[in-house]
ZAKE-210257 format. One record per atom (N, C-alpha, C, O): x, y, z; residue in one letter. Coordinates in steps of 0.1 Angstrom, whole numbers, padded with zeros to 4 digits, always signed. Last residue first. Example, Ala and Ser with C-alpha at 12.3 -4.5 7.8 and 13.67 -1.06 7.14 Angstrom:
// residues 2
+0128-0022+0071s+0137-0011+0071s+0129+0000+0079s+0134+0011+0080s+0132-0057+0078a+0123-0045+0078a+0132-0033+0078a+0142-0033+0085a
***
This chain:
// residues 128
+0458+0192-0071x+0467+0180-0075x+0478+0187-0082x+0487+0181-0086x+0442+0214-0082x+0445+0212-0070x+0458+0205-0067x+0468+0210-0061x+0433+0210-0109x+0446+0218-0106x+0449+0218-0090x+0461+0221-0086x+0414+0193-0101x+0425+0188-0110x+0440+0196-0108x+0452+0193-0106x+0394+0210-0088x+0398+0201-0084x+0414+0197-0088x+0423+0198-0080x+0388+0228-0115x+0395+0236-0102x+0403+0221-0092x+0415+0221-0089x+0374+0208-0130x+0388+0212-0134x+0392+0219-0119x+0400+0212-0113x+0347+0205-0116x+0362+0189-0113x+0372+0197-0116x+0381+0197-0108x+0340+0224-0110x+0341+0223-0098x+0353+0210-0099x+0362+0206-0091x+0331+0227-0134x+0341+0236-0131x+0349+0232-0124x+0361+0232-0126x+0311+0205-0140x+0327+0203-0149x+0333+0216-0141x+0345+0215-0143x+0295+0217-0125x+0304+0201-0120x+0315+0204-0125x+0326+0205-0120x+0286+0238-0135x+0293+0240-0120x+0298+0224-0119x+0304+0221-0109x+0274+0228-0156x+0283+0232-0159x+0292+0239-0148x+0304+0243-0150x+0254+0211-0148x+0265+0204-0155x+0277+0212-0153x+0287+0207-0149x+0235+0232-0135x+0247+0222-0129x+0252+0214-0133x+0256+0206-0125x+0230+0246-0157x+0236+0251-0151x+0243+0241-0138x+0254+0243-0132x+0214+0226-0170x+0225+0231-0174x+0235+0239-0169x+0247+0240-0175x+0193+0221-0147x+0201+0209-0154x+0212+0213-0157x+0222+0209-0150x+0185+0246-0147x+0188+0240-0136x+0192+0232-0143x+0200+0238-0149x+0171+0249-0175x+0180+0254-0173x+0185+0250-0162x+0197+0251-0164x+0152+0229-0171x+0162+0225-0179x+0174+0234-0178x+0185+0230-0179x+0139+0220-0140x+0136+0225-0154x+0149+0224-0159x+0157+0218-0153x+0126+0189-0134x+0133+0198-0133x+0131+0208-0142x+0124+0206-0152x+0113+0162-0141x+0107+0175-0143x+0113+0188-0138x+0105+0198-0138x+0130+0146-0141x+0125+0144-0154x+0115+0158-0154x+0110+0163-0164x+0142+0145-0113x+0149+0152-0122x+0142+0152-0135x+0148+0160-0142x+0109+0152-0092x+0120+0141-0099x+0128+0153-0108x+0124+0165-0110x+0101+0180-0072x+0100+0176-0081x+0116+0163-0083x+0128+0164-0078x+0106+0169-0033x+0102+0183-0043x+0101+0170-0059x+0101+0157-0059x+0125+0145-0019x+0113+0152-0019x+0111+0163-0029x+0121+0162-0036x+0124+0115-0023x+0129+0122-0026x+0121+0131-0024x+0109+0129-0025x+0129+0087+0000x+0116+0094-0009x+0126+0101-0013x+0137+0096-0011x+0155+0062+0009x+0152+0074+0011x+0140+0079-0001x+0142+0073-0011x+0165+0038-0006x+0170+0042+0009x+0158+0052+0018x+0153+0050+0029x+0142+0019-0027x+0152+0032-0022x+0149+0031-0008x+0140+0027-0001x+0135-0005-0052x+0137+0005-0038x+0145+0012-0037x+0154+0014-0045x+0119-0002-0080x+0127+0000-0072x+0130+0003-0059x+0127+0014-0055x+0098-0011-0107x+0097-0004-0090x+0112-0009-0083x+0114-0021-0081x+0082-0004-0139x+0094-0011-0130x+0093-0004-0115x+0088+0007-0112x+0063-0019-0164x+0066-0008-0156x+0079-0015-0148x+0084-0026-0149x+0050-0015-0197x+0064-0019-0192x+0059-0008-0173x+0054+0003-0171x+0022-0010-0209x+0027-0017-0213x+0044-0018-0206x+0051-0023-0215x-0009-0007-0193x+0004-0006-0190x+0010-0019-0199x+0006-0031-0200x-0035-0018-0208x-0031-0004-0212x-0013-0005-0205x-0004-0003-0213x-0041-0044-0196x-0041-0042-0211x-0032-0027-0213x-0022-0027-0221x-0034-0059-0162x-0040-0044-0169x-0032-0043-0189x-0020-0041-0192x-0017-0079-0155x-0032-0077-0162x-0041-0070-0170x-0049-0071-0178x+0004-0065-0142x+0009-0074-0155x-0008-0081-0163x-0008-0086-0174x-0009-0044-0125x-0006-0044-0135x-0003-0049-0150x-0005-0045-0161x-0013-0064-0104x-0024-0056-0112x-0020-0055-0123x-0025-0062-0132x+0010-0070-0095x+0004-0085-0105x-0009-0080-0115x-0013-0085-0125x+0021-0049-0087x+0032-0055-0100x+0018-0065-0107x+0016-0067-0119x+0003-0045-0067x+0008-0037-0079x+0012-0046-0090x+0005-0049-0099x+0017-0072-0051x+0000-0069-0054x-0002-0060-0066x-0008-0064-0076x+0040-0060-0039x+0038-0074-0053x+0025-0074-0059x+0023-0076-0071x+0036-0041-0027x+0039-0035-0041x+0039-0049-0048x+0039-0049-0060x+0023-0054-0008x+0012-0044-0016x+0023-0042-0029x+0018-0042-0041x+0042-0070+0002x+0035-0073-0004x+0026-0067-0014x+0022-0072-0025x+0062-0048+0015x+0063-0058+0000x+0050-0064-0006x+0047-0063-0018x+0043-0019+0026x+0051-0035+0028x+0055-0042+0016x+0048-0040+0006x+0052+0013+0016x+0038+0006+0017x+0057-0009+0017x+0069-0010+0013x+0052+0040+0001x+0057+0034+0014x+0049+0022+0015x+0037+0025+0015x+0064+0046-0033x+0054+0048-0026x+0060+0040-0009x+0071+0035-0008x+0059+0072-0059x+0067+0070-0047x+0057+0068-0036x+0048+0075-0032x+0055+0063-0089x+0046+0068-0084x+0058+0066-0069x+0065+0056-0070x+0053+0083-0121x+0057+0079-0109x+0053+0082-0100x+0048+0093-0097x+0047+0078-0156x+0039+0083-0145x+0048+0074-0132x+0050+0062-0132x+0042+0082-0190x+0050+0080-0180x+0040+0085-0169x+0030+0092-0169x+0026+0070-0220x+0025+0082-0209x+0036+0076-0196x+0035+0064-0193x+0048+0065-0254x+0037+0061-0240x+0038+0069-0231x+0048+0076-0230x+0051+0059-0288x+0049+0066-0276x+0041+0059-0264x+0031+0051-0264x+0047+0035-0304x+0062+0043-0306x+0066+0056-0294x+0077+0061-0291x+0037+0001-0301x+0034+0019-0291x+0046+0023-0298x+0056+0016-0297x+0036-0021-0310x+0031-0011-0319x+0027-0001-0311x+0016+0006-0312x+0048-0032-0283x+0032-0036-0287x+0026-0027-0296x+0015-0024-0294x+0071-0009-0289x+0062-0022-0275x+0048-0025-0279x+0038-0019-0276x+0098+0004-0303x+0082-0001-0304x+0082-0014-0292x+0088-0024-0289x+0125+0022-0285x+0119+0008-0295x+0106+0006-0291x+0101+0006-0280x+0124+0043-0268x+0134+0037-0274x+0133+0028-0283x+0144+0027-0289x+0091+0064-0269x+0100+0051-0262x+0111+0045-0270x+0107+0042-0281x+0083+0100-0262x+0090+0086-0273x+0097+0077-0267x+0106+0080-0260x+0059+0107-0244x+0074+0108-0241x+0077+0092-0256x+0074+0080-0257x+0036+0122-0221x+0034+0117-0234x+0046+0115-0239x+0048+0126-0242x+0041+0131-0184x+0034+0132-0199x+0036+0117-0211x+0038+0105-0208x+0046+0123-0166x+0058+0129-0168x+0054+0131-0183x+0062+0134-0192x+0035+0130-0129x+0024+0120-0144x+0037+0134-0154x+0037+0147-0153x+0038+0115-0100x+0043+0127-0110x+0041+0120-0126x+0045+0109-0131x+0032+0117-0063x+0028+0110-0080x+0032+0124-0092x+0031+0136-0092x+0036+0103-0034x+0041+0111-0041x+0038+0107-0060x+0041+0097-0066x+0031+0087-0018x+0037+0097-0009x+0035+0108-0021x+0032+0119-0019x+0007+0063-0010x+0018+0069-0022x+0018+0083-0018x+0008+0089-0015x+0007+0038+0014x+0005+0048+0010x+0014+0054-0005x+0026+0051-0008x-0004+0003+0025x+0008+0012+0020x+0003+0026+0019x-0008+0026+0024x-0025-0015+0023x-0017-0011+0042x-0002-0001+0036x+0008+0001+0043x-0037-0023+0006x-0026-0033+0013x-0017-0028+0023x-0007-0032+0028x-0051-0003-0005x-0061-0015+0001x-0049-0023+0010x-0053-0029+0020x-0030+0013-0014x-0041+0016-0001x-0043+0003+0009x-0041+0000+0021x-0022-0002-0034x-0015+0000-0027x-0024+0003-0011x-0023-0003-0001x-0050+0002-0047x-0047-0012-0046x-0029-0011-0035x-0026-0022-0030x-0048+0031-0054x-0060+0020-0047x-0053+0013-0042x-0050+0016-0030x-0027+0030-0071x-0025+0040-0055x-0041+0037-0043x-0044+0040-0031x-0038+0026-0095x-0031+0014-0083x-0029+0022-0074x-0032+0015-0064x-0063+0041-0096x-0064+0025-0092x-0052+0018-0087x-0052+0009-0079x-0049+0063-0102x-0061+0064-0087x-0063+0049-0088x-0064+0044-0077x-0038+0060-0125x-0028+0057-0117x-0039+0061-0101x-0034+0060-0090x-0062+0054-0138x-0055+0039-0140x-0041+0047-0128x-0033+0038-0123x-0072+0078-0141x-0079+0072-0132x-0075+0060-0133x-0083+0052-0129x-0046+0091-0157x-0053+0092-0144x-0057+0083-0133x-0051+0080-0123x-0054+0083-0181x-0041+0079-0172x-0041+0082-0158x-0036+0075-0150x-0076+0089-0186x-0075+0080-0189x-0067+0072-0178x-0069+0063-0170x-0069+0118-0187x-0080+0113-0181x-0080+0099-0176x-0083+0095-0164x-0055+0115-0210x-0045+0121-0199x-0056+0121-0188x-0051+0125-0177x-0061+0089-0232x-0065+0108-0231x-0058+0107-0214x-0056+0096-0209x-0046+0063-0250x-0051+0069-0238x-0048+0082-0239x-0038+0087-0243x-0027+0055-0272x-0038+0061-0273x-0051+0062-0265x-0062+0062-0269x-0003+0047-0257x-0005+0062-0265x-0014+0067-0268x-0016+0079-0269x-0003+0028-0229x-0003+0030-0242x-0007+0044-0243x-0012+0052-0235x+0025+0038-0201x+0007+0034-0208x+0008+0036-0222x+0017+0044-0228x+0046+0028-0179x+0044+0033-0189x+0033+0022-0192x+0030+0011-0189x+0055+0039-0143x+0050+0026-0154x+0046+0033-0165x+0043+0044-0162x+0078+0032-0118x+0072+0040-0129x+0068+0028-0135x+0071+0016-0135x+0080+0040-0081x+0075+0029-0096x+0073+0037-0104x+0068+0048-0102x+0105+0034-0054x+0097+0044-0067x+0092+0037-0078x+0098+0028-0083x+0097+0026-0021x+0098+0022-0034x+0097+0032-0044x+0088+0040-0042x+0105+0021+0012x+0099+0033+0001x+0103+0020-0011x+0109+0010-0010x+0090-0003+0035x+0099+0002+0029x+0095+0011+0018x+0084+0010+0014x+0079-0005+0071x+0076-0004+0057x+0088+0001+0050x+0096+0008+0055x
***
């Protein structure tokens, strides 16, 4: 079996209930096809870069999952039916990731490792 990560974005005016029980149906429909979802991270309510179907907002949600190609084609087709998902995408990967995605990190961890990169390149530079 291979890993995959999927996100998919839902309309805005879905309750957080809503989104829910639309991400327990495809982690169904992954089931039903001999896969599993290792891993689900619902990234809230989030402004989208340009209007989609008069959405200016949509709920994020990933989902990491192991499952055969087919089940994740099976996803993709649920989905492109389902009314409420308006964009999703699935990728493979090498590797799951484990603990929290970077979209839920917290923010000071973010900034504190920008700012040990840029150290870590200048000390580099004077190396040379």
């Amino acid at each position: 079996m291979s890993f995959y990560e999927h996100v998919f974005v839902t309309r805005q005016d879905l309750t957080p209930a809503q989104v829910d029980e639309l991400t327990d149906k495809f982690a169904g429909v992954i089931e039903k096809e001999g896969g599993k979802v290792t891993k689900r991270e619902n990234w809230g309510l989030r402004n989208l870069a340009y209007r989609i179907q008069k959405n200016r907002k949509g709920y994020y949600v990933l989902l990491n999952i192991d499952a055969p190609a087919v089940a994740v084609q099976e996803l993709e087709r649920v989905m492109r039916i389902d009314e409420d998902v308006i964009r999703h995408l699935t990728v493979k990967v090498e590797a799951l990731e484990e603990g929290p995605s970077v979209m839920l990190a917290p923010k000071a961890n973010k900034k504190a490792d920008d700012v040990d990169d840029l150290f870590n390149m200048e000390n580099e530079s004077e190396a040379f």
